[in-house]
C-alpha positions in Angstrom: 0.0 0.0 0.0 1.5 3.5 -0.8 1.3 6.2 1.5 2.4 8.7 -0.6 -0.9 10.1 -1.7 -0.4 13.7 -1.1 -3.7 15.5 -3.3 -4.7 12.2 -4.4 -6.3 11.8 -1.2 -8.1 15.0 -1.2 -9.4 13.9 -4.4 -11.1 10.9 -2.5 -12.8 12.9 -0.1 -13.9 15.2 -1.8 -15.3 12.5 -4.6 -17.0 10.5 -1.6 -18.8 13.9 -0.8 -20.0 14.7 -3.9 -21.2 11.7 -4.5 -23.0 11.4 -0.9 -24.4 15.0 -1.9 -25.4 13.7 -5.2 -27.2 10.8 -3.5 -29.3 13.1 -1.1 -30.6 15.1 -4.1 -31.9 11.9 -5.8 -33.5 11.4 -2.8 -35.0 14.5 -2.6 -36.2 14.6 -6.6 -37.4 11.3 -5.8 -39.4 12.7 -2.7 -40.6 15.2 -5.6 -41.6 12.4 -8.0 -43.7 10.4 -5.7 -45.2 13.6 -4.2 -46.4 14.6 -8.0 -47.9 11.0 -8.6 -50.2 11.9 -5.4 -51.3 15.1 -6.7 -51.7 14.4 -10.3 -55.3 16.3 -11.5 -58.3 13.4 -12.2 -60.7 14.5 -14.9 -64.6 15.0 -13.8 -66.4 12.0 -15.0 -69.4 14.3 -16.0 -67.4 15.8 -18.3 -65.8 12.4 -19.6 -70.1 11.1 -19.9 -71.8 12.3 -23.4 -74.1 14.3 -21.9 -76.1 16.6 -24.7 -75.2 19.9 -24.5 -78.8 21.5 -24.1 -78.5 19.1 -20.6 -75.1 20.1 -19.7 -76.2 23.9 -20.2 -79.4 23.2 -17.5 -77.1 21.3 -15.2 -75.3 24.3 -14.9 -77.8 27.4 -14.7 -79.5 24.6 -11.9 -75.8 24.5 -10.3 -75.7 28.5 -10.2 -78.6 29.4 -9.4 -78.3 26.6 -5.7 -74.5 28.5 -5.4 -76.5 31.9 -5.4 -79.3 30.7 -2.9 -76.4 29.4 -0.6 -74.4 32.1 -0.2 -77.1 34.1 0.3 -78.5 32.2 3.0 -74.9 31.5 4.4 -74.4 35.6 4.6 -76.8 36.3 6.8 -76.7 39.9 8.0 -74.3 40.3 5.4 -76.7 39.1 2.1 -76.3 42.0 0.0 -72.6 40.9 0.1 -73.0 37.7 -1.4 -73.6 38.9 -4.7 -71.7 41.8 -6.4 -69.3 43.2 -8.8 -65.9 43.3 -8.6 -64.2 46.3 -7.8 -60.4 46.6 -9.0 -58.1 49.4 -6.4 -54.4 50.1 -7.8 -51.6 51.3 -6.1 -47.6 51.4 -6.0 -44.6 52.1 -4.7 -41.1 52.2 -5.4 -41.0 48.1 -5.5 -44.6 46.8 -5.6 -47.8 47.6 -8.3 -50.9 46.0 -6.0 -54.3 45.2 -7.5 -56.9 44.9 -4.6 -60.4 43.5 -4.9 -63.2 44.5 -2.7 -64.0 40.5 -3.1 -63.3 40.2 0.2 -61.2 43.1 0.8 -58.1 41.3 0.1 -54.7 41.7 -2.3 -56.0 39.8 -6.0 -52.2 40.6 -7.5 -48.7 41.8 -6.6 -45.9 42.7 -9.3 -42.3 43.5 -8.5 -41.0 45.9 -10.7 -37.3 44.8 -10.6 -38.5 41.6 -11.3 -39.1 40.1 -14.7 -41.3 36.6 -15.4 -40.6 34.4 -17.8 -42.8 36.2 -20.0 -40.6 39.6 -19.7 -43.3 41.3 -18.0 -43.3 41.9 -14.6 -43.2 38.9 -11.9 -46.0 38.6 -10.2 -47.1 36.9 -7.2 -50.6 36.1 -5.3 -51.8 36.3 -9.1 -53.7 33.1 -9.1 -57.2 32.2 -8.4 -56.2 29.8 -5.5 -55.1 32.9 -3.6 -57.0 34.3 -1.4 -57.2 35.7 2.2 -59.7 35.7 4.9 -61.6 34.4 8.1 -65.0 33.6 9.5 -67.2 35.6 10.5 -71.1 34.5 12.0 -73.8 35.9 9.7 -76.7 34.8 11.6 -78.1 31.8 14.4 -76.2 28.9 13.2 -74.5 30.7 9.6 -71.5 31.1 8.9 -69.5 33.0 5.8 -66.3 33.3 4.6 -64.7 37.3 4.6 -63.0 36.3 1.0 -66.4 35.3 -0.3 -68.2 38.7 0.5 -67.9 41.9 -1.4 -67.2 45.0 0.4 -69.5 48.1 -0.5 -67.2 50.9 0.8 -63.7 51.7 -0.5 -61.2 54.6 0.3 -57.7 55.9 0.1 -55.5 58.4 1.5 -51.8 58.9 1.3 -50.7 59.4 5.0 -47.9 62.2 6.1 -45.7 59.7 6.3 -45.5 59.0 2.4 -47.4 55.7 2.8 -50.4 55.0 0.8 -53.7 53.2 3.0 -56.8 51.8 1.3 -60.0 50.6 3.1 -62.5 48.0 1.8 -65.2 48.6 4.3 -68.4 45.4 5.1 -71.7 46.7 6.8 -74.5 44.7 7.5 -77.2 44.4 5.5 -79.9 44.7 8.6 -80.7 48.2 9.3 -80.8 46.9 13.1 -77.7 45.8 12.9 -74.5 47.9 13.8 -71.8 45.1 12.3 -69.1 46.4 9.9 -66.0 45.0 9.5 -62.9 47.4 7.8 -59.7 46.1 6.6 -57.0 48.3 6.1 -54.1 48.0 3.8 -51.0 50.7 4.5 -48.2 50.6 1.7 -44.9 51.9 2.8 -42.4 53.6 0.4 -39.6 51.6 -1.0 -40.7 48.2 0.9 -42.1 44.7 0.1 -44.3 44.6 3.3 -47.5 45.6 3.7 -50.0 46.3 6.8 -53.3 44.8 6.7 -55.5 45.7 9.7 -59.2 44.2 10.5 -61.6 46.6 13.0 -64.4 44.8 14.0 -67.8 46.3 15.3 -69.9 44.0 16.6 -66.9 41.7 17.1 -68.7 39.9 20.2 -71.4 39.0 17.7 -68.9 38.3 14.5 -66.6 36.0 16.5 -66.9 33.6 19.1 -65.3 33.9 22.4 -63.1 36.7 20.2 -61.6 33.8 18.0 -60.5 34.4 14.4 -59.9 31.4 12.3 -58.1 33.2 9.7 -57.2 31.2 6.0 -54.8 31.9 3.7 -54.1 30.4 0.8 -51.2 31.0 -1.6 -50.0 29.6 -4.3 -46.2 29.8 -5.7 -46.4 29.6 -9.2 -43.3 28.8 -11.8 -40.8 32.0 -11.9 -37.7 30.2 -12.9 -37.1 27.9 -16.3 -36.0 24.3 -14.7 -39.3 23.8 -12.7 -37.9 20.7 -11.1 -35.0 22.7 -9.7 -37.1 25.2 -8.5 -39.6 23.0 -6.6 -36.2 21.1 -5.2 -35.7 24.8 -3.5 -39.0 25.6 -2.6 -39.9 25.4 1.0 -42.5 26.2 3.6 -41.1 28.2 6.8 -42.5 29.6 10.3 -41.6 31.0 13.8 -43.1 28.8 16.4 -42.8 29.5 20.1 -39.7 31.5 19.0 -38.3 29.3 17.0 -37.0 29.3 13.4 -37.8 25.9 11.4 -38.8 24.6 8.1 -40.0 21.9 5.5 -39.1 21.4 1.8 -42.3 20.9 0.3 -41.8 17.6 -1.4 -40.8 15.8 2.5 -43.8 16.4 4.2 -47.4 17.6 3.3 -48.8 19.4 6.9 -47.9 20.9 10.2 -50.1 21.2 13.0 -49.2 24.3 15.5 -50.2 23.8 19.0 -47.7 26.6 20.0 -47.4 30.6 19.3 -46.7 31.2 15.6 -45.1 34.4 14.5 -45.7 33.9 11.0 -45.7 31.2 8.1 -44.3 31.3 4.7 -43.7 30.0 1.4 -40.0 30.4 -0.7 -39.5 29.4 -3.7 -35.5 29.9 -4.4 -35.8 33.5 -5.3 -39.3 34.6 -3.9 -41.0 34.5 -0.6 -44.5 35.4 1.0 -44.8 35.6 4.4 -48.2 35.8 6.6 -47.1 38.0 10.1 -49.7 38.3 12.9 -48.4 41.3 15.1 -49.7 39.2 18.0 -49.0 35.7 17.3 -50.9 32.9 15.9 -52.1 30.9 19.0 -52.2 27.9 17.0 -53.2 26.7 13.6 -52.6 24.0 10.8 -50.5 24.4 7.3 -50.9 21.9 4.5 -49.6 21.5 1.1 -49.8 19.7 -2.6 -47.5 19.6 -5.3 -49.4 20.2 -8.5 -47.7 18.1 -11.8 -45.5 20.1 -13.8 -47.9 20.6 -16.3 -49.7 23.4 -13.7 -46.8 25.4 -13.8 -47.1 25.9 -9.8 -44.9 24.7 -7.4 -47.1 24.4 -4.1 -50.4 25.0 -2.8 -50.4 26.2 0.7 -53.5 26.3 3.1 -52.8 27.9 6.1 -55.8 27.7 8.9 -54.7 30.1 11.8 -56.2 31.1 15.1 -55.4 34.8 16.7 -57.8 35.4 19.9 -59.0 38.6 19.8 -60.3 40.5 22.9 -64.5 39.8 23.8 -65.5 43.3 22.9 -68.0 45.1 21.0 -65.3 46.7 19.4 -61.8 44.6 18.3 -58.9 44.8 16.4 -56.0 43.0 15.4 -53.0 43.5 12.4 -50.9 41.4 10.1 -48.4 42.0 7.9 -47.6 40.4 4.3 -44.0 40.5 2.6 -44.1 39.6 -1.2 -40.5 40.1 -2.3 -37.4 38.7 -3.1 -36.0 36.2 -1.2 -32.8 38.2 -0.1 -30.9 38.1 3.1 -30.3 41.7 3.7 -34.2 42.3 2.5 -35.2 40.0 5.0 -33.0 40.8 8.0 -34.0 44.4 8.5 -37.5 43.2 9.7 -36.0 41.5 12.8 -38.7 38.2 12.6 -36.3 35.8 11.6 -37.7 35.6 8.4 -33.8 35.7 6.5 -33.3 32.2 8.0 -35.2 30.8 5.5 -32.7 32.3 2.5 -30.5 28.7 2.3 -27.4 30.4 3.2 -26.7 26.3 4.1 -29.3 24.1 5.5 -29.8 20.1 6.4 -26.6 19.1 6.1 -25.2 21.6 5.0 -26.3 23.8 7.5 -22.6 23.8 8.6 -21.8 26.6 5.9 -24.0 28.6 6.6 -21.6 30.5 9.1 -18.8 30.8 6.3 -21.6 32.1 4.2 -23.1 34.8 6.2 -20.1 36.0 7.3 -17.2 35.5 4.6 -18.8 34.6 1.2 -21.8 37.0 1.8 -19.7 40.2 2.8 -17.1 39.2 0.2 -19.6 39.0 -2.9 -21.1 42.1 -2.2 -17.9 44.5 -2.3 -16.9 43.0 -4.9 -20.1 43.6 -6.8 -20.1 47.2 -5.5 -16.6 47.1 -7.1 -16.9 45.2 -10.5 -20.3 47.5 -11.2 -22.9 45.9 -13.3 -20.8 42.5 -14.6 -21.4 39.6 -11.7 -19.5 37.6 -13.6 -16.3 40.2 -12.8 -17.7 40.0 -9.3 -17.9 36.2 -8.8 -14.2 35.9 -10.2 -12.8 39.2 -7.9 -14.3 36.8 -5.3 -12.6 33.5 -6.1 -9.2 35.7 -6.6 -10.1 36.7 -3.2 -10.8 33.4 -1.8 -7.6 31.5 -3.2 -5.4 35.0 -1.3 -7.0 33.6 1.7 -5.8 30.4 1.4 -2.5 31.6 -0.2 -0.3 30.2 2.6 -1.7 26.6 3.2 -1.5 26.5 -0.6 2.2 27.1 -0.9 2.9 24.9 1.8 1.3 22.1 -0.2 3.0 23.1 -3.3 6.5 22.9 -1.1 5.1 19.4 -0.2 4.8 18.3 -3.6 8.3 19.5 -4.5 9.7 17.6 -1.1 8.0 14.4 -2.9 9.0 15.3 -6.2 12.6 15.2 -5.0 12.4 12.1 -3.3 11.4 9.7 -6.5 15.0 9.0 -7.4 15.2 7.4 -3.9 11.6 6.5 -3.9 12.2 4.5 -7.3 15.4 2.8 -5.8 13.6 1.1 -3.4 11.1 -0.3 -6.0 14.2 -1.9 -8.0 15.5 -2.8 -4.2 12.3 -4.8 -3.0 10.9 -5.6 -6.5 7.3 -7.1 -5.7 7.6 -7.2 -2.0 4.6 -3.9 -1.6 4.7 -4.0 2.2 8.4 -3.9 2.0 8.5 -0.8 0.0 5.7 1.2 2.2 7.5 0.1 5.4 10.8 1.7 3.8 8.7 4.6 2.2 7.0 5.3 5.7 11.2 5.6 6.9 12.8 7.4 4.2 9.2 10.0 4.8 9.9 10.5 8.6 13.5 10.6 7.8 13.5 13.3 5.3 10.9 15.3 7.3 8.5 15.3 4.4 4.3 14.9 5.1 2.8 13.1 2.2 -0.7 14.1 3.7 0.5 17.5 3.7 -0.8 18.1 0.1 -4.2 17.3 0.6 -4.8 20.2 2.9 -6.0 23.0 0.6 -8.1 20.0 -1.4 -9.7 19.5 2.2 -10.2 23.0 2.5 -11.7 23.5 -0.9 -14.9 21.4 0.6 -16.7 23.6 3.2 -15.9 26.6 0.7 -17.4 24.6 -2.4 -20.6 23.5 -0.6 -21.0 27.0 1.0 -20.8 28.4 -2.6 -23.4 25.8 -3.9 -25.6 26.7 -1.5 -25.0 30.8 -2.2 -25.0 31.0 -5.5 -28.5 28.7 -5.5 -30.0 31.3 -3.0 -28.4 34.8 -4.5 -31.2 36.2 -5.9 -28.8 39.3 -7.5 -27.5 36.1 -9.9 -31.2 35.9 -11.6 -31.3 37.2 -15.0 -27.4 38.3 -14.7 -25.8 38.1 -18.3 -22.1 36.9 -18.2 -20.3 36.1 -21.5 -22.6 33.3 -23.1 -24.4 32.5 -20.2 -28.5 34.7 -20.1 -28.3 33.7 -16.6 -25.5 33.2 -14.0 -28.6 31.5 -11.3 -29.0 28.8 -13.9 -27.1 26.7 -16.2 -25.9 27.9 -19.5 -26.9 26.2 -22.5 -25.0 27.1 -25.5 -24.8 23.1 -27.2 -28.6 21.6 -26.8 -29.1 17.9 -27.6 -32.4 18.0 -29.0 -32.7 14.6 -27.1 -31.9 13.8 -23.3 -28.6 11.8 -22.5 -29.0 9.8 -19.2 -27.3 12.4 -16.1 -26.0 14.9 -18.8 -29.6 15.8 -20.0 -30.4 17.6 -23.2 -27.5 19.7 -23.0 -24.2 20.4 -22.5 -23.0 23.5 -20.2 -20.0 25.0 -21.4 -18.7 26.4 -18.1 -19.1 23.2 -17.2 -16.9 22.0 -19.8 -14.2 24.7 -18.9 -15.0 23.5 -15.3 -14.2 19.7 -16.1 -10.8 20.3 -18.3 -9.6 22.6 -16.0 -9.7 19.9 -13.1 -8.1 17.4 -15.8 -5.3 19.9 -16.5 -4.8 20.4 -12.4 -5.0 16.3 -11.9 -2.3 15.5 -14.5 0.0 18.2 -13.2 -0.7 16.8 -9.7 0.0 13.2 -10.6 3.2 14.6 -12.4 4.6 15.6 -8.8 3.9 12.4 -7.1 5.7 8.8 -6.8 4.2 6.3 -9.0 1.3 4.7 -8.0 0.7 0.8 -7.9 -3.0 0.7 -7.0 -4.8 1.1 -10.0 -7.5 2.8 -8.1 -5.6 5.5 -6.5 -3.7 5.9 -9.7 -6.5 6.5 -12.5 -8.8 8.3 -9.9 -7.8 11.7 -10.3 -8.4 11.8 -14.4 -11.6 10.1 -14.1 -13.1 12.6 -11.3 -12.9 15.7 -13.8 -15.1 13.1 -16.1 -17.5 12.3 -13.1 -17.9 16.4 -12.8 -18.6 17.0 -16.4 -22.1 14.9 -15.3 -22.6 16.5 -12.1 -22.2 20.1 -12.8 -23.9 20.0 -16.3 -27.4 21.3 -14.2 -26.0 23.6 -11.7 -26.2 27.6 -12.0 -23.5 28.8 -14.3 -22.4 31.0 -11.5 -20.8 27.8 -9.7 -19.3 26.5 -12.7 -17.7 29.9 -13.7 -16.2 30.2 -9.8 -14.9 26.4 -10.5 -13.3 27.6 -13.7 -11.7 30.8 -12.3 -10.6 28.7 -9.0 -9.2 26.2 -11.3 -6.8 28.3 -13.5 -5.6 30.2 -10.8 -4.8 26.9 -9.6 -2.7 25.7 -12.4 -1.1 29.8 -12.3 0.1 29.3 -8.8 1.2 25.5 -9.5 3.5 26.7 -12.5 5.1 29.9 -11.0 5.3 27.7 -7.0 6.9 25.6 -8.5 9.0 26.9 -11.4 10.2 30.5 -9.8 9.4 30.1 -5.9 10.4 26.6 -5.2 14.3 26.0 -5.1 14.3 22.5 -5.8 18.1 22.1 -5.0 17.4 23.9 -1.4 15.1 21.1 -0.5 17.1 18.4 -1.8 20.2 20.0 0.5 17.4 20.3 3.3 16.1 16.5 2.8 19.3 15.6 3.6 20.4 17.4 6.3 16.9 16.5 7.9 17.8 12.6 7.0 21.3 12.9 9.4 19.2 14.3 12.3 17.9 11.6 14.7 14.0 11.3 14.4 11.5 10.2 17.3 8.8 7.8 16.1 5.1 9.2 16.6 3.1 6.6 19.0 1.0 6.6 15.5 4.0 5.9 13.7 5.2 3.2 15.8 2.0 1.4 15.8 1.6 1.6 12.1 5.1 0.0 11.7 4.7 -3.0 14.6 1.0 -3.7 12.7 3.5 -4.0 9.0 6.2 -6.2 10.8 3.6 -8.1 12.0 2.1 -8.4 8.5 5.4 -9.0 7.1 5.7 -11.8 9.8 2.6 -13.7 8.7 3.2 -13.4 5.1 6.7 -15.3 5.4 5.1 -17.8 8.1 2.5 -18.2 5.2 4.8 -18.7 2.6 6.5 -21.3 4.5 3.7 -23.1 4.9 3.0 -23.2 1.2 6.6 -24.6 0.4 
């Protein structure tokens, strides 16, 4: 067995953990898969029966006019809400364009202007007709109505002194008897994503029971980005309970019941996130999910069912708040609920990043985009530049331990012709003329070691940087997801039906870096450990071929800097003589064995022991 391995063992590692990483993500697309089968839409069997069309027309006048009658009867006090037309209220800011409805009083649409959707218009969010907020009110002795299914009569606006914007959507009662009304109020801020949304009750003694509001809100998170299974792979429902941060990707889990205080629930999906806030807690509540087939173009459905006691009064109040925006950490910080915790800065198990993220690579990437201007492409590579100066010094002492080695083959390759065959022979006398010469074959693997926390932390940032969507660089139309420059036209088992050309730079760059690396270290017997290193960059040419482009590039930039600092180490720094001269001064000195060494060589006497008593016995 060799024990001079130097990078070849970092190569190992870090192979076992991408493949262990590559393994969990099956898992997790294969969570996706089965969740999909489960949710997959069933045709009406009306529809599928051949009905005539004259019957199909009374089926559903009959079917309309029972609706009407029902929601008539379910409203109560509130009757001349049931029926109505829809009023549309607009309004902006610096970031949002809302569209209200007085169906219900509630937000019907919310663009981002710095946002595009795949359609080049504006993103939008809350746009579907799944989504939809409200809570039940009594309407009468033993009725009940939804607030989303009643249309509020009065509307108003003012713009406050403050620069904010508030619109009412105001509910009265439809018996003159009667003093009921409900108001909610929605305050728009300048230049933020959240919103205030505040219900006044009158009559609340008579409109709740014992001051309970079971409030439901549904959202839906419809496709933004191009590779929907990605997407729903980083799509995730999140919520403060009893203080506490946690979280569920959708495809893991379908519900979660809240018998604690919830601050708020949320859905993200990679880039975007909507978040429900009561300003005095949730007492308790349920959330569920589905996973529509791809063919909806949504990611999730969310139903949330929450409780917020409310005082027994005539007259009550209580507020929320809604953020529709972008899924960014500094966004999300300033609000101080925690809700930033959900940006995957590094979670599962990963989560161990997440510290280098938040408070090296996070930092880092934004100077350097302050500094490089519009081009993140110039930004991500300022940052690798940066990253590789960090690591400068454990670097060059790996480089000087892959000259030591390089010095030692003559010697190295003299014991081979010495012992011939006899492997444990030669690694006992390797192990020797290591200690001897003061040279640590492990020494080389170090920066390779070190290269893993940083690449997973980058994985993880670049999948969650929401500044990388849309952001041109060279051939790539967007550095957040893969560039495809060479399409297929057919799908090719793991590649897909492309081929990602920083991924290509990527792969060849790592071939280039494994052949110089093998050049500087002894020979290598095991076919395993020998051939490893050129069949990992072939490996990567798979794996990377769907990641964002931005990873890719960084791999690339880290990679020729790589082979930069290899050539000039070792061809203008290095003094290859000097280490020779300090090899064998090192050799006269007298050397203590390790207790690890001296264990390592009684277990290969002892192994050298049975193998002659074995050969004895053969002759």
């Amino acid at each position: 067995m060799k024990f001079d391995r130097n990078t070849v063992i970092g190569f190992v590692i870090l192979a076992a953990l991408f493949f262990g990483y590559f393994y969990y993500t099956n898992q997790e697309q294969s969570a996706y898969r089965k969740q999909k089968a489960k949710e997959e839409f069933v045709k009406d069997s009306i529809a599928k029966a051949n009905i005539p069309p004259e019957d199909k027309l009374a089926q559903k006048i009959d079917s309309a006019r029972a609706d009407t009658m029902k929601r008539i009867a379910s409203a109560g006090s509130f009757r001349d809400a049931a029926n109505g037309t829809e009023q549309l209220v607009y309004t902006e800011n610096e970031y949002l364009k809302l569209t209200f409805t007085s169906k219900g009083g509630q937000v019907k649409r919310v663009e981002l202007k710095d946002f595009k959707g795949q359609d080049s218009n504006l993103l939008q969010l809350a746009a579907t007709d799944f989504d939809r907020l409200g809570y039940t009110i009594n309407t009468a002795t033993n009725q009940t109505a939804q607030t989303a299914d009643l249309y509020f009569t009065g509307i108003d606006s003012a713009k406050n002194a403050d620069g904010s914007k508030s619109i009412w959507f105001i509910l009265k009662s439809s018996d003159s008897t009667a003093s009921s009304s409900i108001t909610h109020k929605f305050t728009i801020k300048p230049k933020d994503y959240m919103i205030d949304f505040n219900v006044e009750l009158v009559g609340a003694d008579k409109l709740l029971t014992q001051g309970s509001m079971n409030l439901s809100w549904q959202y839906a998170a419809a496709q933004q980005e191009s590779d929907i299974d990605f997407e729903k792979q980083n799509t995730q429902v999140g919520f403060v309970k009893d203080g506490s941060f946690d979280y569920y990707t959708v495809g893991n889990r379908s519900s979660k019941d809240f018998d604690e205080s919830v601050k708020w629930v949320g859905v993200r999906q990679r880039f975007f996130f909507t978040s429900l806030i009561a300003k005095d807690n949730f007492t308790n509540g349920k959330m569920e999910w589905t996973v529509p087939p791809d063919s909806a173009k949504i990611l999730v459905r969310s139903t949330a069912n929450m409780k917020v006691q409310l005082p027994v009064a005539s007259t009550s109040s209580t507020g929320f708040s809604i953020y529709y925006g972008p899924s960014d950490y500094h966004i999300l910080k300033k609000y101080d609920l925690n809700l930033e915790k959900l940006v995957n800065l590094g979670q599962g198990m990963y989560a161990f990043v997440r510290p280098l993220n938040r408070f090296v690579i996070l930092p880092i990437f934004d100077f350097m985009r302050n500094l490089s201007g519009t081009s993140l492409g110039l930004a991500i590579a300022l940052l690798t530049l940066f990253i590789r100066l960090l690591i400068s010094p454990l670097t060059y002492s790996s480089y000087l331990s892959g000259a030591k080695m390089k010095a030692l083959r003559p010697e190295i390759a003299k014991l081979k012709d010495k012992f011939g065959e006899d492997k444990q022979a030669i690694s006992m006398e390797q192990m020797k003329l290591f200690r001897e010469a003061g040279v640590n074959p492990l020494g080389g693997c170090i920066p390779a070691l070190l290269q893993i926390p940083i690449f997973f932390a980058l994985f993880s940032f670049f999948n969650s940087e929401v500044s990388l969507r849309g952001a041109e660089f060279l051939w790539a139309n967007d550095l957040s997801a893969y560039d495809a420059p060479i399409k297929f036209g057919f799908n090719i088992p793991l590649l897909g039906d492309h081929l990602s050309l920083f991924n290509v730079t990527a792969a060849a760059t790592s071939f280039l870096i494994s052949v110089y690396s093998m050049s500087m270290t002894p020979d290598q017997n095991n076919p395993v450990m020998k051939y490893l290193p050129y069949i990992f960059p072939v490996f990567l040419l798979f794996f990377f071929n769907k990641l964002p482009s931005a990873l890719t590039w960084y791999y690339t930039v880290s990679n020729v800097v790589t082979l930069a600092l290899q050539f000039v180490i070792q061809n203008y720094i290095i003094d290859h003589d000097k280490i020779l001269a300090k090899i064998q001064e090192n050799r006269k000195k007298p050397k203590t064995k390790s207790k690890w060494q001296e264990r390592m060589e009684q277990m290969q006497d002892q192994q050298k022991k049975m193998k002659e008593m074995q050969q004895k016995n053969k002759r």
